[in-house]
C-alpha positions as CSV (number, residue, x, y, z in Angstrom):
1,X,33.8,-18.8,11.3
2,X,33.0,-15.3,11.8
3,X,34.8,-14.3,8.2
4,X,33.2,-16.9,5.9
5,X,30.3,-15.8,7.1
6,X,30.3,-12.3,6.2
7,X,31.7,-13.0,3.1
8,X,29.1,-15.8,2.3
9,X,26.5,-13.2,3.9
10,X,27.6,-10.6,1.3
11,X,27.2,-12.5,-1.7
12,X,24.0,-14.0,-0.6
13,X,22.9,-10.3,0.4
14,X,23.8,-8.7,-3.2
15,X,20.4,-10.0,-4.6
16,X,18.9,-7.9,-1.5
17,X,20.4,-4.9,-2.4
18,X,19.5,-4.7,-5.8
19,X,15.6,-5.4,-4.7
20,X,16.5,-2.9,-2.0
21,X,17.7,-0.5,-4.7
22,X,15.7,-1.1,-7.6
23,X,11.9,0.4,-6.0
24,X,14.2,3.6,-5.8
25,X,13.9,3.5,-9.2
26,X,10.7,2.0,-9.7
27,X,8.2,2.8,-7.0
28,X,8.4,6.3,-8.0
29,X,6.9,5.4,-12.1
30,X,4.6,2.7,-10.4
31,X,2.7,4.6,-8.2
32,X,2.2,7.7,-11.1
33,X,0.5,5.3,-13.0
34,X,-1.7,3.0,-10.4
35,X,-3.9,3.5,-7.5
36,X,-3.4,1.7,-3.9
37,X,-6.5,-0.6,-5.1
38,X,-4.2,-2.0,-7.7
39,X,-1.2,-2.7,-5.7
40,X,-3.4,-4.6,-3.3
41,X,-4.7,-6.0,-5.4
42,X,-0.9,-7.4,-7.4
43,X,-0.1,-8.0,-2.8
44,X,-3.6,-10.2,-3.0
45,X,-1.7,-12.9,-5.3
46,X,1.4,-13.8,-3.0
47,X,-1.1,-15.0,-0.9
48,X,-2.2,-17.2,-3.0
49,X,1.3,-18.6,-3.5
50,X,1.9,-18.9,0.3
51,X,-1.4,-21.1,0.8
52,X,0.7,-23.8,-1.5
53,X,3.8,-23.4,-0.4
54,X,2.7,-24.8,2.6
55,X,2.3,-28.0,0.6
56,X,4.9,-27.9,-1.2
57,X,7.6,-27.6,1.9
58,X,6.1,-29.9,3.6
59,X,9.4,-29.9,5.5
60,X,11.7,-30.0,2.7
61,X,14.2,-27.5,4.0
62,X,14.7,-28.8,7.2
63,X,15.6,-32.4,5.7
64,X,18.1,-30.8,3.4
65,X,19.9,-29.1,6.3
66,X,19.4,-31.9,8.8
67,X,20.6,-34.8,6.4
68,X,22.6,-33.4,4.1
69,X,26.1,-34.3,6.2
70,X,24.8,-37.6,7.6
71,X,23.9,-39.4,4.3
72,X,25.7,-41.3,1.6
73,X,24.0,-40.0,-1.3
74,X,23.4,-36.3,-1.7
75,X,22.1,-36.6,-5.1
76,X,19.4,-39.3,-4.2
77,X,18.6,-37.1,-1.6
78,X,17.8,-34.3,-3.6
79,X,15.6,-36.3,-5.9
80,X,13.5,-37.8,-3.6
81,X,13.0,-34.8,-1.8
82,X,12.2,-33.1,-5.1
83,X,9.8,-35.7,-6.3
84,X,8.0,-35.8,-2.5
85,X,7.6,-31.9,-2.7
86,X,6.0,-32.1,-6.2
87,X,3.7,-34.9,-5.6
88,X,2.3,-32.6,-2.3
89,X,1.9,-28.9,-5.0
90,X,0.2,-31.5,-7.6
91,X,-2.1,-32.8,-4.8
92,X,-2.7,-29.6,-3.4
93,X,-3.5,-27.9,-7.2
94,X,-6.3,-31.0,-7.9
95,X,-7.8,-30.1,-4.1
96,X,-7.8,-27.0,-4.4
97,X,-9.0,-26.5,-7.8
98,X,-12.5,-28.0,-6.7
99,X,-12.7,-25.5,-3.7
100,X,-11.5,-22.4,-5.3
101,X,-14.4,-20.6,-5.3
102,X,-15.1,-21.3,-1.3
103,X,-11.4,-21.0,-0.2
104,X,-10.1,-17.8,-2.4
105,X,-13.4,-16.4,-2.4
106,X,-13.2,-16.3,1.6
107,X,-9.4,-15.3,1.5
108,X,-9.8,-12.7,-0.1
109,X,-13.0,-11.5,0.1
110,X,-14.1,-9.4,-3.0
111,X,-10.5,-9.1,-4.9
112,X,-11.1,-12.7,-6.2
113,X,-13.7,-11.8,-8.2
114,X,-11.0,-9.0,-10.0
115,X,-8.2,-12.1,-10.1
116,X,-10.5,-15.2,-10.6
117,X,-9.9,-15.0,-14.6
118,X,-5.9,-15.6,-13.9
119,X,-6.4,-18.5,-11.6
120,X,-4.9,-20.8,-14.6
121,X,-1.6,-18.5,-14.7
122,X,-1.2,-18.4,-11.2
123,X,-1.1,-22.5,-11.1
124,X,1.7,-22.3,-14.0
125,X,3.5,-20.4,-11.1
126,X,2.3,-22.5,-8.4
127,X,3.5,-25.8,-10.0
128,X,7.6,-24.8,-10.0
129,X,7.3,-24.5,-6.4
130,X,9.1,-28.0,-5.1
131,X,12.1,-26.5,-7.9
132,X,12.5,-23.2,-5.6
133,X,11.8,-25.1,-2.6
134,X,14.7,-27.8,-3.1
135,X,16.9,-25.4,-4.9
136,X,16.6,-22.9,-1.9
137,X,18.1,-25.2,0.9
138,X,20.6,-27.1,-1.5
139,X,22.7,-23.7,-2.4
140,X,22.9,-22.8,0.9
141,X,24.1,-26.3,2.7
142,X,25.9,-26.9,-0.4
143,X,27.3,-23.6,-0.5
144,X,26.5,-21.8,-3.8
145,X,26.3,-18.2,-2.4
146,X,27.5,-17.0,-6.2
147,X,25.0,-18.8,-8.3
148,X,21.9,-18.0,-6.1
149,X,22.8,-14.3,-6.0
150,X,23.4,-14.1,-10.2
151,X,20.2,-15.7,-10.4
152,X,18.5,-14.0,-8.1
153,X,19.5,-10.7,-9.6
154,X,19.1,-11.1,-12.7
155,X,15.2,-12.3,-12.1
156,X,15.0,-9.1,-9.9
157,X,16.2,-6.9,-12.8
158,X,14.1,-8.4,-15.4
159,X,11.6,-8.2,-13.9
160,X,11.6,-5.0,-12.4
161,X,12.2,-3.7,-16.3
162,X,8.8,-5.4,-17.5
163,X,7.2,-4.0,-14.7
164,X,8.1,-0.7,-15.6
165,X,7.4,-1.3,-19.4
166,X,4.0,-2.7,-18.7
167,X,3.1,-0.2,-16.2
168,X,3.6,2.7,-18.7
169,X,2.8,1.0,-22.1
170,X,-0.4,-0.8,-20.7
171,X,-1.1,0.6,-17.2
172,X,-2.9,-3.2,-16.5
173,X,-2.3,-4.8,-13.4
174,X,-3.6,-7.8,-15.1
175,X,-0.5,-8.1,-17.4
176,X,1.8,-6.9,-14.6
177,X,0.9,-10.6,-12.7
178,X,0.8,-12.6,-15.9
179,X,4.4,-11.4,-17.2
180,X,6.0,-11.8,-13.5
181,X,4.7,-15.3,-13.6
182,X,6.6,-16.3,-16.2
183,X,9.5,-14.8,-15.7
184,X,9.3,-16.6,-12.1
185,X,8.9,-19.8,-14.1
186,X,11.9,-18.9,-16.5
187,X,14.2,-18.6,-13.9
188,X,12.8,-21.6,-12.1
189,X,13.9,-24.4,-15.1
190,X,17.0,-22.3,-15.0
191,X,17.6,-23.7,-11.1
192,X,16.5,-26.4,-12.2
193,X,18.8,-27.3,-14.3
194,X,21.7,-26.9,-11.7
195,X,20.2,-29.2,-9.1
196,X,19.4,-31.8,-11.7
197,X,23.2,-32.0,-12.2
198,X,23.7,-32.8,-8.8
199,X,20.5,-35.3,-8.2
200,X,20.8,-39.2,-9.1
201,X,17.4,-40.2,-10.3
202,X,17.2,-43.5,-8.2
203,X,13.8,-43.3,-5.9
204,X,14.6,-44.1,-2.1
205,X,11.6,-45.2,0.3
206,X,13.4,-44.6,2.9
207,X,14.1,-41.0,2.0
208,X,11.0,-40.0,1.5
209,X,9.3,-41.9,4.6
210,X,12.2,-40.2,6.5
211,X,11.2,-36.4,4.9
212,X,7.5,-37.2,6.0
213,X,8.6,-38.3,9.2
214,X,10.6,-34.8,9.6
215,X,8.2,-33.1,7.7
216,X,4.4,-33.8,8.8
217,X,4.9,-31.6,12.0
218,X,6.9,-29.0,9.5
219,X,3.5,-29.5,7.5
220,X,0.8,-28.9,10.6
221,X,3.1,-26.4,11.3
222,X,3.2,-24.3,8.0
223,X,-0.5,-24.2,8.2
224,X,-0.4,-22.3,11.6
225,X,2.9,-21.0,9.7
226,X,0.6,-19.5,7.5
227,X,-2.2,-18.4,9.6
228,X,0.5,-16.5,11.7
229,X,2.0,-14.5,9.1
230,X,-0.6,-14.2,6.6
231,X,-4.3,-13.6,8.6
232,X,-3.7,-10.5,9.9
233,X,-3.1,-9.3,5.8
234,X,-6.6,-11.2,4.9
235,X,-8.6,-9.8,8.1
236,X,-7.3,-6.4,6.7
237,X,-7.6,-7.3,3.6
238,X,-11.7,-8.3,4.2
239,X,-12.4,-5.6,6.6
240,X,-10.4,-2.8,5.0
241,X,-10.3,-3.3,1.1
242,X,-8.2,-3.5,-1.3
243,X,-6.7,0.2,-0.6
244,X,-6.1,0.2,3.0
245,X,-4.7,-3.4,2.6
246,X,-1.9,-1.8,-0.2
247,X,-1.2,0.5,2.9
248,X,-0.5,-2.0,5.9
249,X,1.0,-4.3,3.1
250,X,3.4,-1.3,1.7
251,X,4.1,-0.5,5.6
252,X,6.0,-3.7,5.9
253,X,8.3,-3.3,2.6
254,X,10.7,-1.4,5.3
255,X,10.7,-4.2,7.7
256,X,10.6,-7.1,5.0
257,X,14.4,-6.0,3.6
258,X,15.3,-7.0,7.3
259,X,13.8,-10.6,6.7
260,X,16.1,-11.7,3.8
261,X,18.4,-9.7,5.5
262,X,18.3,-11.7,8.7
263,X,17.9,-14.6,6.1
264,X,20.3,-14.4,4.1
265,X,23.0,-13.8,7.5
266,X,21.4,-17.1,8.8
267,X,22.4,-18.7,5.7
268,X,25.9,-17.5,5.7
269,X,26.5,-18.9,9.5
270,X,23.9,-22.0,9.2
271,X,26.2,-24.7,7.2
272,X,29.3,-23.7,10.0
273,X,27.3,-23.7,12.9
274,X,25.9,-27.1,11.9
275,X,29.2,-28.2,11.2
276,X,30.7,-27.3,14.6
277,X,27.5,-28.7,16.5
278,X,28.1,-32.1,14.4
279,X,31.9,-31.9,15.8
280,X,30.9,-30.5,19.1
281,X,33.0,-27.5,18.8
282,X,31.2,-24.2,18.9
283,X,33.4,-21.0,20.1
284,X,30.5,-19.5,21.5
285,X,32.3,-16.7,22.0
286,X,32.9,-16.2,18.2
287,X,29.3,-17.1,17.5
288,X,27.8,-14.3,19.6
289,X,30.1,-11.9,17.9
290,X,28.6,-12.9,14.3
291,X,25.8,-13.0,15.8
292,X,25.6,-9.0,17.2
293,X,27.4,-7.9,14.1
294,X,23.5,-8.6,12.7
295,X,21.6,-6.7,15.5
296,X,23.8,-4.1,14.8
297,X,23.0,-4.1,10.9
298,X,19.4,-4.6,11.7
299,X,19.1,-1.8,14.5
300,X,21.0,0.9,12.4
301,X,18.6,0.5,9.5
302,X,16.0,0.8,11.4
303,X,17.0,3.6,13.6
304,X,17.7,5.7,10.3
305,X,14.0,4.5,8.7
306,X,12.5,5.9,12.1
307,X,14.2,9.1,11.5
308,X,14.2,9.8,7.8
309,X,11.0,7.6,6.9
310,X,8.7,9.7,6.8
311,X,10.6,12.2,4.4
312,X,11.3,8.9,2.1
313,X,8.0,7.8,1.9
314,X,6.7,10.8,0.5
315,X,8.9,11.6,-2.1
316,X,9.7,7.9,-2.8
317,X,6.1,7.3,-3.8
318,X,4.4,10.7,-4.9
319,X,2.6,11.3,-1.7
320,X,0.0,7.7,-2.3
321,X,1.5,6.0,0.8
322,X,2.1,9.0,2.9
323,X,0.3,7.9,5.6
324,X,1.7,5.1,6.0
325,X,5.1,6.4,8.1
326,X,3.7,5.3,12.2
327,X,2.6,1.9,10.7
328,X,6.1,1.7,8.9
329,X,7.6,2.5,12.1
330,X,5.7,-0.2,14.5
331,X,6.6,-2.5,12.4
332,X,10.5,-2.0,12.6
333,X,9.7,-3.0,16.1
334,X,8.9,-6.6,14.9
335,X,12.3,-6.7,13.3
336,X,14.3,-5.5,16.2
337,X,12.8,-7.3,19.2
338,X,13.4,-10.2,17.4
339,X,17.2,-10.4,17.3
340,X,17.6,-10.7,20.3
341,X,16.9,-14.3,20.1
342,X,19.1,-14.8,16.9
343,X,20.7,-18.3,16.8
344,X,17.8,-20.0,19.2
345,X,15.5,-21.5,16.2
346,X,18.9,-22.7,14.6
347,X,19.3,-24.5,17.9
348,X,16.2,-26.4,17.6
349,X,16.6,-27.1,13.6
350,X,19.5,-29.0,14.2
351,X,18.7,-31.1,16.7
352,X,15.6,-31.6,14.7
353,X,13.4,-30.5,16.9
354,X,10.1,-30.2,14.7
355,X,7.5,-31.2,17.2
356,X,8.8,-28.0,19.6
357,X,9.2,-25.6,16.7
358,X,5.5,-26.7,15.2
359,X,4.0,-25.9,19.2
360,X,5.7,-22.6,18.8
361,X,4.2,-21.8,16.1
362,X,0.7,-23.1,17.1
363,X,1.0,-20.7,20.3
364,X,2.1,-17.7,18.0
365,X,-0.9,-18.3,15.7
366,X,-3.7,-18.6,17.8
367,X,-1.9,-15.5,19.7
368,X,-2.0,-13.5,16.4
369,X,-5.3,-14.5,15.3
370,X,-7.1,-13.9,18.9
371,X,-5.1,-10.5,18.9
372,X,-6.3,-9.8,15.2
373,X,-9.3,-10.1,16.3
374,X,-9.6,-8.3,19.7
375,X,-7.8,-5.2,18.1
376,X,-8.5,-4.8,14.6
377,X,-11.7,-3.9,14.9
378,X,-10.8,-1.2,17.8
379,X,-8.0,0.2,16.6
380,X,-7.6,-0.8,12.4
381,X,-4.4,-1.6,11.1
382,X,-2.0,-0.9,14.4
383,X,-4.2,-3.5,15.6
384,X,-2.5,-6.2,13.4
385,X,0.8,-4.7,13.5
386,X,0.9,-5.2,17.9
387,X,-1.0,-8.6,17.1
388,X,2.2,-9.6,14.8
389,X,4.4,-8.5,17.3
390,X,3.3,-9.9,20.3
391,X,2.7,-13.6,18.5
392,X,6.6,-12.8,16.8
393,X,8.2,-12.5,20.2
394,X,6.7,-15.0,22.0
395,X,7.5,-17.8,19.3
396,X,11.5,-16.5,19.3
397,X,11.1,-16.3,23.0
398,X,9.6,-20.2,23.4
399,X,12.6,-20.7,21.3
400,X,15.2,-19.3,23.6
401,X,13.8,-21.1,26.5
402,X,14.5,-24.3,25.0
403,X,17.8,-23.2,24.0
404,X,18.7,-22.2,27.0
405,X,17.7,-25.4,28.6
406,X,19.6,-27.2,26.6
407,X,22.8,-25.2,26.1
408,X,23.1,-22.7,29.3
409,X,24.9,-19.8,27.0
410,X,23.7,-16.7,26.2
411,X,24.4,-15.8,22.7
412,X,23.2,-12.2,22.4
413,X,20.2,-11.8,24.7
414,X,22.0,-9.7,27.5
415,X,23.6,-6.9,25.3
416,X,21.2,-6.4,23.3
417,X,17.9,-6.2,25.8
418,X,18.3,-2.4,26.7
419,X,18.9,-0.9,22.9
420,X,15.5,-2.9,21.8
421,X,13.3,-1.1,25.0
422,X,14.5,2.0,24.2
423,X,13.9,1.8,20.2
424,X,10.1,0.4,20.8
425,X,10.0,3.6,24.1
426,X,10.6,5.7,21.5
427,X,8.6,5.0,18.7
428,X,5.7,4.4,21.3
429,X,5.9,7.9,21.8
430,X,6.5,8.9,18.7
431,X,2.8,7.1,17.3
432,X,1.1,8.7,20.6
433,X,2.2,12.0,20.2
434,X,3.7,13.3,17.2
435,X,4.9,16.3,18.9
436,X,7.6,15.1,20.6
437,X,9.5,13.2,17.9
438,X,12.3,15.3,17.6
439,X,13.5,14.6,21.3
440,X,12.5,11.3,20.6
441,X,14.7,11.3,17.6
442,X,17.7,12.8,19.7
443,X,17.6,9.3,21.9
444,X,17.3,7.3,19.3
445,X,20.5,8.7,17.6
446,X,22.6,8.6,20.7
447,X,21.3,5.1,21.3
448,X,22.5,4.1,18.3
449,X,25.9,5.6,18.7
450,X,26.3,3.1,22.2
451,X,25.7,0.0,20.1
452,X,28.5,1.2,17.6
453,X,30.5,2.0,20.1
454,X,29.9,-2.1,21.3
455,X,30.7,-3.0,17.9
456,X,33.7,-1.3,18.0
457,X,34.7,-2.7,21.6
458,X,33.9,-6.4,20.0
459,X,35.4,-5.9,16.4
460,X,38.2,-3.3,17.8
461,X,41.3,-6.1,16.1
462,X,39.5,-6.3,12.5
463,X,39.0,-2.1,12.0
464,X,42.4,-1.7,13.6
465,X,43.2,-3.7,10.5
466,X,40.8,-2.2,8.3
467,X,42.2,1.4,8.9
468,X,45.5,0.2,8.3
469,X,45.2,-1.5,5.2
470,X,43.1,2.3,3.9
471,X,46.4,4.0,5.1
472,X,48.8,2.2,2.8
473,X,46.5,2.4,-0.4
474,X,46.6,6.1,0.4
């Protein structure tokens, strides 16, 4: 298990490290040539893209995964699920449409006004949705590591040479969006095409009244899906403006490579783990290793952004985001507590469990929300990075309850617990008081040598192996 995982988990990762590598490259050009108002204001549109996306899942993914070794017809499947996803965006676009003015215009406050004259653009965008949705779950359960990654990368690299071509020729933000849209819907017909292959165009009722059945508490749940992970951005966003949002929305680029990171390892594992729950033999014991092999990744990155973020900032983006470094670093925290509950909300997607996941997320929303509002106003933007991570952890934590009712095992939880307390000790103190960071810097390092040391102790047979095999091509 554990080594077509890493090597699905490396192909499905080389997209990443090309988007990781690219605002190297990038980032520096982009922020010589635009102010923070701009890129808040280019941050404004995904959210326009996440408000339908919640009708165009509407549970999509989780019917894919959950069906996709049980049924006869993989290809009707596919269709129907296709054609359910795009009725929901075309439904959502006609609704919409007649409330734009009173939904975006409350969104996102005063930046609408600046966007409003590229709604039509956007809506190009919005309406290949279902195609990314369907084609999203399909190459992972059918596993197509190597075709999402080429795509992926090449849609990264294109566009990430427009970007730069527009940015110096034209220095618009305006033809920055338009130009990403359609190179998003480009590549989209392009996926497209490779499902269609695969689909048989026959329409199934009891597919799709299946898919809703799975899906409507998927659907309540995006919305408080939604709320959770995009209201703290809008209260910023409305409270703040359009510069301080570019700030709390750049301070999260360092924790969002650990989301398709965590992602894209999920995927690697998913289609085995399924497959050994459907047979009812999972080595737990071989899961919790692939499993701590990801903490590990996801601790060391952010051990070394705590200590050398700061620096990177700052040259990375000609001083604009400079002071952004403690809300970088409160929100590794996010990305750290939450492995330690890795594998728990893969429990509960298998055994279909969409009623529990969509109370989770109700909790963690009205958690988030009530703390976005309590704090922001106090304390500004660290007020909506504690109000993410306290509504994060108790969803993953709801999560691990149920799995451990069910199950009884441990996957990762007890080895992990004391690294995660003391990476959020010290970049507690590190935020409080600035003046002790290089002893606080000191811990961290030497905390991060005991968890390679655990790898080591846990992967001990494969470097043994490793090192010999770099001996004899010496």
């Amino acid at each position: 298990m554990k080594k077509e995982t890493v090597k699905n988990f490396i192909i499905y990762s080389l997209p990443n490290i090309v988007l990781m590598l690219l605002p190297l490259l990038t980032m520096p050009i982009t922020t010589k040539y635009l102010t923070k108002e701009a890129f808040g204001i280019l941050a404004s549109v995904s959210i326009i893209y996440s408000i339908h996306a919640i009708f165009s899942e509407i549970g999509i993914g989780y019917s894919i995964n959950a069906d996709w070794y049980k049924t006869d017809s993989q290809g009707k499947l596919l269709f129907n699920l296709f054609l359910l996803s795009f009725v929901f965006t075309l439904s959502a676009i006609v609704i919409l449409y007649l409330l734009q003015h009173f939904v975006y215009g409350y969104i996102l406050g005063e930046i609408w006004n600046d966007i409003r004259h590229l709604y039509y653009f956007v809506m190009l965008r919005v309406l290949v949705i279902p195609i990314l949705v369907v084609f999203k779950s399909w190459v992972i359960i059918d596993k197509h590591p190597k075709l999402s990654s080429i795509l992926k990368i090449s849609e990264i690299i294109i566009s990430a040479l427009t970007v730069i071509l527009v940015v110096i020729f034209t220095k618009s933000w305006q033809i920055i969006i338009i130009s990403k849209i359609f190179i998003g819907i480009i590549f989209a017909f392009i996926s497209f095409y490779f499902i269609s292959k695969k689909m048989i165009f026959i329409f199934s009722e009891k597919i799709i009244k299946d898919a809703i059945h799975t899906g409507y508490p998927i659907f309540f749940r995006s919305i408080f899906n939604f709320t959770r992970k995009q209201f703290d951005k809008i209260y910023v966003l409305n409270l703040f403006g359009a510069g301080e949002f570019a700030l709390y929305n750049f301070s999260g680029r360092f924790n969002n490579i650990l989301v398709p990171l965590k992602n894209n390892y999920t995927k690697s594992y998913m289609s085995l783990l399924y497959e050994s729950l459907s047979k009812n033999k999972l080595d737990i014991m071989a899961f919790r290793k692939t499993l701590y092999l990801l903490f590990y990744m996801t601790f060391s990155f952010s051990v070394f952004i705590v200590l050398f973020g700061e620096i990177l900032i700052e040259l990375w983006t000609n001083s604009l985001f400079s002071d952004a470094y403690p809300y970088v670093i409160i929100y590794m925290c996010i990305g750290v507590s939450l492995t330690i509950f890795s594998g728990s909300e893969d429990y509960l997607f298998y055994f279909k469990q969409s009623k529990k996941i969509f109370f989770n997320t109700v909790i963690q929303a009205i958690i988030t929300i009530l703390g976005c509002l309590l704090l922001i106003p106090k304390i500004g933007v660290i007020g909506a990075l504690i109000s993410l991570w306290i509504g994060n952890f108790i969803y993953f934590f709801l999560a691990f309850v149920y799995k451990q009712k069910k199950l009884k095992q441990y996957f990762i939880e007890k080895i992990t617990i004391i690294y995660v307390i003391v990476f959020h000790l010290m970049v507690i103190s590190i935020v409080l008081n600035p003046n002790i960071k290089l002893y606080a810097f000191v811990i961290l390092f030497f905390t991060w040598i005991a968890s390679t040391i655990h790898i080591y102790i846990y992967e001990k047979e494969t470097i043994k192996k490793i090192i010999k095999k770099c001996k004899k091509l010496i």
